[in-house]
MARTOR-902290 format. One record per residue (C-alpha): residue number from 1; x, y, z; residue in three letters. Coordinates in steps of 0.2 Angstrom, whole numbers, plus 5000, padded with zeros to 4 digits. Layout:
REM MARTOR-902290
+-----+------+------+------+-----+
!   n !    u !    v !    w ! res !
+-----+------+------+------+-----+
! NUM !    X !    Y !    Z ! ALA !
...
+-----+------+------+------+-----+
//
This chain:
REM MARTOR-902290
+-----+------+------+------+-----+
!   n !    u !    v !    w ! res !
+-----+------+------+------+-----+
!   1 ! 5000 ! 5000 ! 5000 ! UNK !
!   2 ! 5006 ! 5016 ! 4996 ! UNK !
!   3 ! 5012 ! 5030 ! 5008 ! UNK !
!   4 ! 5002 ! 5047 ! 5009 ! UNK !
!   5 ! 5016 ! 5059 ! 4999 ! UNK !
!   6 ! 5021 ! 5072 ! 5011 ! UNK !
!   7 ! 5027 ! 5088 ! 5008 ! UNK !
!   8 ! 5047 ! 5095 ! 5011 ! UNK !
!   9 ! 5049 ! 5109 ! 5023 ! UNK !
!  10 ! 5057 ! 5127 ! 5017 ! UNK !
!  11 ! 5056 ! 5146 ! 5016 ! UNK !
!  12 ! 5046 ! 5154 ! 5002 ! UNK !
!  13 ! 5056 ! 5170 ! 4991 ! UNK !
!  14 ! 5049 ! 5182 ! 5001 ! UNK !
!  15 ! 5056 ! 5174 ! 5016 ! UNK !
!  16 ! 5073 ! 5172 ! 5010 ! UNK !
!  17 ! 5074 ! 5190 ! 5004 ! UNK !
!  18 ! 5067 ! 5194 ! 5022 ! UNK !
!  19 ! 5083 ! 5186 ! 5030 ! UNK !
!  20 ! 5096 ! 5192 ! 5018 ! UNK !
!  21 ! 5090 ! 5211 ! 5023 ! UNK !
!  22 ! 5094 ! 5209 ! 5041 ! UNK !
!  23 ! 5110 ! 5198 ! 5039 ! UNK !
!  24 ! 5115 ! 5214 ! 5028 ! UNK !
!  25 ! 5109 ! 5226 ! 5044 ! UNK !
!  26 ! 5120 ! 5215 ! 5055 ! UNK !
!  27 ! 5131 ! 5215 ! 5043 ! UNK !
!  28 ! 5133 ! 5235 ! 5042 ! UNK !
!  29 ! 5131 ! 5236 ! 5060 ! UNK !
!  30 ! 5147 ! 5227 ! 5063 ! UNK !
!  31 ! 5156 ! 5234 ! 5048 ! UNK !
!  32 ! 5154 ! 5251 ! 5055 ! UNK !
!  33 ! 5158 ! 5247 ! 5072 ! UNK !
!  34 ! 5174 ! 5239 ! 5066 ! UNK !
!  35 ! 5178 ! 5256 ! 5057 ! UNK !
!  36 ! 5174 ! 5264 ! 5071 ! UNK !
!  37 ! 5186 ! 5254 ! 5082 ! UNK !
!  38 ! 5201 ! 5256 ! 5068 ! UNK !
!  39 ! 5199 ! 5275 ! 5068 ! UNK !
!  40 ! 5198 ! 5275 ! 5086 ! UNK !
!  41 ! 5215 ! 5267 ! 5086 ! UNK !
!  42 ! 5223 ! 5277 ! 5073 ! UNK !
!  43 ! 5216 ! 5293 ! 5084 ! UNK !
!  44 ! 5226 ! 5285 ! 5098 ! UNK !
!  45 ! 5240 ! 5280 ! 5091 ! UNK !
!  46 ! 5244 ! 5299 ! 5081 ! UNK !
!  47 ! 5239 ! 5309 ! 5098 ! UNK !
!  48 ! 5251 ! 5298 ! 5106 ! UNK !
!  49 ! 5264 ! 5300 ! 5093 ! UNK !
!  50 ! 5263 ! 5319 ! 5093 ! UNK !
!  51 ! 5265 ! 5321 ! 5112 ! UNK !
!  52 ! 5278 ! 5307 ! 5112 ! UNK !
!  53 ! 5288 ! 5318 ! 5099 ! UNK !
!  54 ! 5287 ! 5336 ! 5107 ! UNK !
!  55 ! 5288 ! 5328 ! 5125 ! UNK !
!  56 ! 5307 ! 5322 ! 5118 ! UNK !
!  57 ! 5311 ! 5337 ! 5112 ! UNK !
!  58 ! 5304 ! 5347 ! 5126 ! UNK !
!  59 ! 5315 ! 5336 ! 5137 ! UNK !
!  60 ! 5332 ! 5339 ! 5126 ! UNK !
!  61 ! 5331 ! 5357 ! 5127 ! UNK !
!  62 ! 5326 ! 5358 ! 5146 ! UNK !
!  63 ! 5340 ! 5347 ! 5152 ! UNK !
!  64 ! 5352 ! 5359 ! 5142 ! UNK !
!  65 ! 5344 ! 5376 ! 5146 ! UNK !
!  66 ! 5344 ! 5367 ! 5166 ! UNK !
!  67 ! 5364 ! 5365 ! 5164 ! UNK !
!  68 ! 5369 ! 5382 ! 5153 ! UNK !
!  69 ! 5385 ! 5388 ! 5161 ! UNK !
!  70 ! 5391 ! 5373 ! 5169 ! UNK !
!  71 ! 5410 ! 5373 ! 5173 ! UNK !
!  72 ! 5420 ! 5357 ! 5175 ! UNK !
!  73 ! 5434 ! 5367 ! 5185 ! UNK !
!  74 ! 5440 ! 5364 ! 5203 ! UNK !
!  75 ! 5430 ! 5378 ! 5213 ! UNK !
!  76 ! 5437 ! 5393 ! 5212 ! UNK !
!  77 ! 5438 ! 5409 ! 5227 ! UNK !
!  78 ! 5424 ! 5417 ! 5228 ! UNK !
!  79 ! 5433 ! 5434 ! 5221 ! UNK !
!  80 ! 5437 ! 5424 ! 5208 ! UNK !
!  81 ! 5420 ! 5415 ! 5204 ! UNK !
!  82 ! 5414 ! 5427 ! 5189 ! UNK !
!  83 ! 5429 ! 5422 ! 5179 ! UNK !
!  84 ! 5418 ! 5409 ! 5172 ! UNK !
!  85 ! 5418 ! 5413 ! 5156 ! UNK !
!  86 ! 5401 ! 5402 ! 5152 ! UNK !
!  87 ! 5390 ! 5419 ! 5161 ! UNK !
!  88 ! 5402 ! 5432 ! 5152 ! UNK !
!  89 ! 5387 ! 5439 ! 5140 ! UNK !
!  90 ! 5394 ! 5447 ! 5121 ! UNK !
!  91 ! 5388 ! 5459 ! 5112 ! UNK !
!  92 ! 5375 ! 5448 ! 5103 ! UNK !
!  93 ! 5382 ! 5450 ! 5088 ! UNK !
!  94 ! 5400 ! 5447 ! 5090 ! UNK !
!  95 ! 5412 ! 5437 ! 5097 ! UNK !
!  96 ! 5413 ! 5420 ! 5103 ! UNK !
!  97 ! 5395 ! 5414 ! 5111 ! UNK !
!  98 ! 5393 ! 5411 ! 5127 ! UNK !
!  99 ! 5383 ! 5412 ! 5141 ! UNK !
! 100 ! 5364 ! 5411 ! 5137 ! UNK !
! 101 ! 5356 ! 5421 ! 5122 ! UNK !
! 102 ! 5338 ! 5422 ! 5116 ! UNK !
! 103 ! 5337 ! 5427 ! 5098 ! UNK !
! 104 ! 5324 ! 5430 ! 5083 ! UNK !
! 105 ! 5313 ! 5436 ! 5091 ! UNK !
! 106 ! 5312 ! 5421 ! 5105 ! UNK !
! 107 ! 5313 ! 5407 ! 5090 ! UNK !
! 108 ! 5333 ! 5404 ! 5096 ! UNK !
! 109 ! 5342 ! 5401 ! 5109 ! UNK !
! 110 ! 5360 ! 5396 ! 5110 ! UNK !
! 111 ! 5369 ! 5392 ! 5126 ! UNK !
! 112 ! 5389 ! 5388 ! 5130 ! UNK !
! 113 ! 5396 ! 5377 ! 5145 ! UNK !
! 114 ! 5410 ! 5364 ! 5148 ! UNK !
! 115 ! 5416 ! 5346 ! 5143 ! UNK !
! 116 ! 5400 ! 5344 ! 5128 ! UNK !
! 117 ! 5411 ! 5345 ! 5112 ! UNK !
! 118 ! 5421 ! 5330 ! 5108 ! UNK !
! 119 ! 5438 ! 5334 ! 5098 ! UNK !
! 120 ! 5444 ! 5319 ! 5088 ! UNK !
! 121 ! 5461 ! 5329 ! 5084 ! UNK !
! 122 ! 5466 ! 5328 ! 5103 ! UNK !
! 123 ! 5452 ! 5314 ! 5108 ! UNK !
! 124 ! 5449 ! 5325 ! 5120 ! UNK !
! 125 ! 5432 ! 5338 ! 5126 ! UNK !
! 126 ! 5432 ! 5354 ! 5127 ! UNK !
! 127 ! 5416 ! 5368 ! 5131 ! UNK !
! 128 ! 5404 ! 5369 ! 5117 ! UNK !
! 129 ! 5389 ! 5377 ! 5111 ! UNK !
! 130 ! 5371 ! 5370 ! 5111 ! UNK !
! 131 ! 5357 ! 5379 ! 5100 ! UNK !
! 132 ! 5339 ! 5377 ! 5098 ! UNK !
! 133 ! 5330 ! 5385 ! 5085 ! UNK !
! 134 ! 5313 ! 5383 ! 5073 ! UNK !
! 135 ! 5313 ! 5385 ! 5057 ! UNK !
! 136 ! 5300 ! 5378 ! 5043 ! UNK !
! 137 ! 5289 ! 5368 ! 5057 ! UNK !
! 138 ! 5305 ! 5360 ! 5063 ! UNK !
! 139 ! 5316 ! 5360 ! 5078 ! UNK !
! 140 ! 5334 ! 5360 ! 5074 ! UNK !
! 141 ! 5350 ! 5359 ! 5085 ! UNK !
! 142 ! 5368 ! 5363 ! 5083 ! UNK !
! 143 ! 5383 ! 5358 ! 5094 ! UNK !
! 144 ! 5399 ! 5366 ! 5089 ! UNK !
! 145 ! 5417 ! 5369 ! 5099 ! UNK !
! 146 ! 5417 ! 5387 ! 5108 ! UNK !
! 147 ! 5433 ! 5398 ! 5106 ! UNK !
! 148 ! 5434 ! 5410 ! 5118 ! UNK !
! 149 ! 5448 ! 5422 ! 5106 ! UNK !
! 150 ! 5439 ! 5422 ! 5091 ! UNK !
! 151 ! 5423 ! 5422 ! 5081 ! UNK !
! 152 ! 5419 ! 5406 ! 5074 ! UNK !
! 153 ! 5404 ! 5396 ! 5068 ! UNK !
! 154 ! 5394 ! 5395 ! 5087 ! UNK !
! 155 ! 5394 ! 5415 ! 5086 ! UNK !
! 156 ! 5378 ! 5423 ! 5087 ! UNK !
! 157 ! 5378 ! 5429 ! 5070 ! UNK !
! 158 ! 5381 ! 5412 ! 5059 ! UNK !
! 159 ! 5364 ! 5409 ! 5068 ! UNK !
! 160 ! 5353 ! 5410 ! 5052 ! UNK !
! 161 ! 5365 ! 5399 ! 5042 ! UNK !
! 162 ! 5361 ! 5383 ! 5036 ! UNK !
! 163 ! 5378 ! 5373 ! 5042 ! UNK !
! 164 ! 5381 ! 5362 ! 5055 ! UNK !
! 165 ! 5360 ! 5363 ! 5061 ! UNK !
! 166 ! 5353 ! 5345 ! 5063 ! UNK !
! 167 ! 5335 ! 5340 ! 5064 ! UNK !
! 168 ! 5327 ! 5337 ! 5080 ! UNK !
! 169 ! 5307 ! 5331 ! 5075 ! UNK !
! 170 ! 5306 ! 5321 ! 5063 ! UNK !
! 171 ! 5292 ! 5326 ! 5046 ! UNK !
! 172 ! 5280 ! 5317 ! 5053 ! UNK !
! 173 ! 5275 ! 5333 ! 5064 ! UNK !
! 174 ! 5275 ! 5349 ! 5061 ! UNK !
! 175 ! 5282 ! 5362 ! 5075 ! UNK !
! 176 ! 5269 ! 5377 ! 5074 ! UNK !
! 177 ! 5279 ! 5389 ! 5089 ! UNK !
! 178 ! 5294 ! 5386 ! 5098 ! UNK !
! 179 ! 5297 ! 5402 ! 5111 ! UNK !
! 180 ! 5310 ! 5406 ! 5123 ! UNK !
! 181 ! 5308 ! 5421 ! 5135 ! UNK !
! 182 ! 5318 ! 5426 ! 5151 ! UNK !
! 183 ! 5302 ! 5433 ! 5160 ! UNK !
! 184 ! 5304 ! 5428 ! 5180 ! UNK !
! 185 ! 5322 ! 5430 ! 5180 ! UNK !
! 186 ! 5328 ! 5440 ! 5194 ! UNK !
! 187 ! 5343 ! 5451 ! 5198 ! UNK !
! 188 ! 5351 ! 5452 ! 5216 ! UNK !
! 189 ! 5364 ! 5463 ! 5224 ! UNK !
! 190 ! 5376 ! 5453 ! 5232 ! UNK !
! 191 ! 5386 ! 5469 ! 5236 ! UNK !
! 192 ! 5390 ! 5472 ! 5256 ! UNK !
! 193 ! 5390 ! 5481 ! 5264 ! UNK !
! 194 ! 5375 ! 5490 ! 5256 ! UNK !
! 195 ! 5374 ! 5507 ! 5255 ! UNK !
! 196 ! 5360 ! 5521 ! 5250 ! UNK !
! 197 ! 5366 ! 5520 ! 5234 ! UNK !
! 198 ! 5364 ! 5502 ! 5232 ! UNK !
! 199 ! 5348 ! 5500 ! 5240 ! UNK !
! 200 ! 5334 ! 5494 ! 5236 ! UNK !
! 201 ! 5341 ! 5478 ! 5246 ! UNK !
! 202 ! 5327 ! 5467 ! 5239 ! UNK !
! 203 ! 5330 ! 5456 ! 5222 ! UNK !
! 204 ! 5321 ! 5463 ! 5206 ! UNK !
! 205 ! 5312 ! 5455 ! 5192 ! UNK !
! 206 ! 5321 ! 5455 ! 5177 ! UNK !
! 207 ! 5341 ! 5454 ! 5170 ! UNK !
! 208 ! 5352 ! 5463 ! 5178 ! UNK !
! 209 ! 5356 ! 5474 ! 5164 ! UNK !
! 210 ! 5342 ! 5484 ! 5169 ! UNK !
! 211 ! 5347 ! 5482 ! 5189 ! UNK !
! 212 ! 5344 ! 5499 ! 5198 ! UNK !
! 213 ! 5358 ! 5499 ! 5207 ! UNK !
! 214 ! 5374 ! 5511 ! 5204 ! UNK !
! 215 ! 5385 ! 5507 ! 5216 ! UNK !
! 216 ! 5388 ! 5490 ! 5217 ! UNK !
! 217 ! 5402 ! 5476 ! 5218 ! UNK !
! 218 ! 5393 ! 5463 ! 5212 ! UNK !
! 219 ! 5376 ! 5456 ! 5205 ! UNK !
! 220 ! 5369 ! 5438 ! 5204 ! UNK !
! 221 ! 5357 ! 5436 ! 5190 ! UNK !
! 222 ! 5346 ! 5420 ! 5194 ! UNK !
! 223 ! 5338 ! 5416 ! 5178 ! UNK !
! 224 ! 5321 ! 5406 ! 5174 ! UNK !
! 225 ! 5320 ! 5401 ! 5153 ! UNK !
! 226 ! 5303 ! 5399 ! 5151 ! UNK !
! 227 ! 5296 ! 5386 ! 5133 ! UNK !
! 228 ! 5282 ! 5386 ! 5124 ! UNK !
! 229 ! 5281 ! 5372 ! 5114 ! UNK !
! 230 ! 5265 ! 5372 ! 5100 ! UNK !
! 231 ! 5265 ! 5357 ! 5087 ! UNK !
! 232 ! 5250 ! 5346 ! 5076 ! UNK !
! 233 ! 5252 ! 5331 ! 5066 ! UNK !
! 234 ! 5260 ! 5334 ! 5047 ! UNK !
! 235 ! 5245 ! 5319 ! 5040 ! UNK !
! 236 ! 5228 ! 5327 ! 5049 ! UNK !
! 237 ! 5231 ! 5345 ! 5058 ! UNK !
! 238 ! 5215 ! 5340 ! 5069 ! UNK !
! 239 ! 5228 ! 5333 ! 5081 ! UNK !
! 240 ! 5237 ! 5345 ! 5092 ! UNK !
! 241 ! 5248 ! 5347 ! 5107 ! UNK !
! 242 ! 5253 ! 5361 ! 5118 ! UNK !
! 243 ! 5267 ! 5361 ! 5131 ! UNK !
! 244 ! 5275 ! 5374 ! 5141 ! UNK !
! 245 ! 5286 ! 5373 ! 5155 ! UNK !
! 246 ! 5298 ! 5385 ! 5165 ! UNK !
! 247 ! 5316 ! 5379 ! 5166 ! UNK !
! 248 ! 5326 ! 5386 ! 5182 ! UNK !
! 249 ! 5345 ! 5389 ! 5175 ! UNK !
! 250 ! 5355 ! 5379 ! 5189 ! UNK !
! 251 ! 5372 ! 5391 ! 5186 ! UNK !
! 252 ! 5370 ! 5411 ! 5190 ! UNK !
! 253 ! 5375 ! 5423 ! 5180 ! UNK !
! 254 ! 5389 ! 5434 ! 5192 ! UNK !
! 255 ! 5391 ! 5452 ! 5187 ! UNK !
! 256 ! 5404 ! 5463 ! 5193 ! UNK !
! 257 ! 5406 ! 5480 ! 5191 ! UNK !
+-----+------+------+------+-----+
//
C-alpha cells in the first residue's frame, strides 16, 4: 500500500529576501563598528605620537637650558668665581657665544658650557655650544666647539645659516611655535655692605642689565628660561599638542662692576 506523499519543509522567496535584509543590517552594524574601532585606534596611536615627539624634544632642550653655564673646574675663590667665562654675555652680535642668548625674536636660543664637544684631533672635550632654534615647522639643534679668542661658527651671527643645524622632529609633525623668553628672572645685589646708593636691598624681576643699582660690587642674575612648545600632526592637523614649561638655570650669571 502506498504511503500518503508528504510535503518538504522550506522558506518561500519572500522569506529568504526577508533574512538576507537583516543579515546585511548586522552585517553594516558590525562593519561600521569595526571602522569605528580602527579610527579610534589610529586617533590614539597619532595623539600619542605627537606628544611622544614634542615631550622628547621638550625634554632635550630643558636638560640643556637646566645645565647652561656649567663649569668642570676645581672651585674657584669666591673673588674669583665670575671668571667663568660660560656667564660672560657678548655683544649679541660678536664674538665667541657664550653664556645664554635668546634670539629671533624668541625662536633661538643658544647656550655655551664645559666638557660637551668631543675633539677627535686631541680625543679629548672641550666647552661647546648648544642651539635650539625653529625653522620651517621643525626644531633644529647645533653643537659646535666654543673659542673663547675668536669668532667662529657658534657666534651669534652664523645663527641664520644653514651649516652644522641637525634636525630634532622628525616630518611626521609639524612644530607650529617654539618660544624662549627670560620673564621671572631675577637680579640680586650681592654687594655688602649696602649702601644708600645700592639699595633697594630686595632682588628685582628681570636681568640685571636693567638692575637699579649704581654702586655696586657685584650682582647675581638667577635666571628662569621659560618654553612654549606648540605642534599638530604633518598627516591630519585635527591633532594638536601644547606644552610649556619654566626651566630654572641651575648656574648664575655673576656680574661685577
Amino acid at each position: 500500500m502506498l504511503k500518503p506523499y508528504k510535503r518538504q519543509g522550506g522558506v518561500s522567496l519572500v522569506e529568504l529576501l526577508v533574512g538576507l535584509a537583516v543579515g546585511l543590517v548586522v552585517l553594516s552594524a558590525v562593519g561600521t563598528m569595526l571602522v569605528s574601532i580602527a579610527r579610534s585606534a589610529t586617533d590614539i596611536l597619532g595623539s600619542a605620537k605627537l606628544n611622544h615627539e614634542m615631550r622628547a624634544a621638550m625634554d632635550a632642550i630643558t636638560r640643556d637650558i637646566r645645565r647652561a653655564g656649567a663649569r668642570n673646574d676645581t672651585p674657584l675663590p669666591d673673588v674669583d668665581r665670575p671668571s667663568n667665562p660660560f656667564t660672560v654675555r657678548p655683544t649679541p652680535t660678536t664674538g665667541p657665544m657664550t653664556d645664554i642668548n635668546i634670539l629671533d625674536s624668541g625662536q633661538t636660543i643658544l647656550m655655551a658650557f664645559d666638557n660637551i664637544w668631543y675633539d677627535l684631533a686631541t680625543d679629548s672635550k672641550t666647552a661647546g655650544v648648544i642651539g635650539y632654534r625653529l625653522d620651517g615647522g621643525v626644531i633644529w639643534v647645533k653643537y659646535c666647539a666654543l673659542n673663547f679668542t675668536s669668532s667662529g661658527d657658534c657666534n651669534t651671527a652664523s645663527v641664520g645659516s644653514a651649516g652644522g643645524w641637525e634636525a630634532l622632529t622628525n616630518n611626521q609633525i609639524t612644530i607650529t611655535k617654539l618660544l624662549f623668553t627670560n620673564l621671572g628672572s631675577f637680579c640680586y645685589n650681592a654687594t655688602l655692605p649696602i649702601s644708600t646708593t645700592n639699595s633697594p636691598i630686595n632682588p628685582v624681576e628681570g636681568l640685571c642689565s636693567a638692575a637699579p643699582w649704581t654702586d655696586y660690587r657685584r650682582l647675581l642674575e638667577k635666571r628662569l628660561i621659560r618654553v612654549e612648545l606648540e605642534g599638530e600632526l604633518t598627516a591630519n592637523d585635527d591633532f594638536k599638542a601644547t606644552h610649556a614649561q619654566n626651566i630654572y638655570v641651575m648656574n648664575d650669571r655673576v656680574v661685577d662692576k
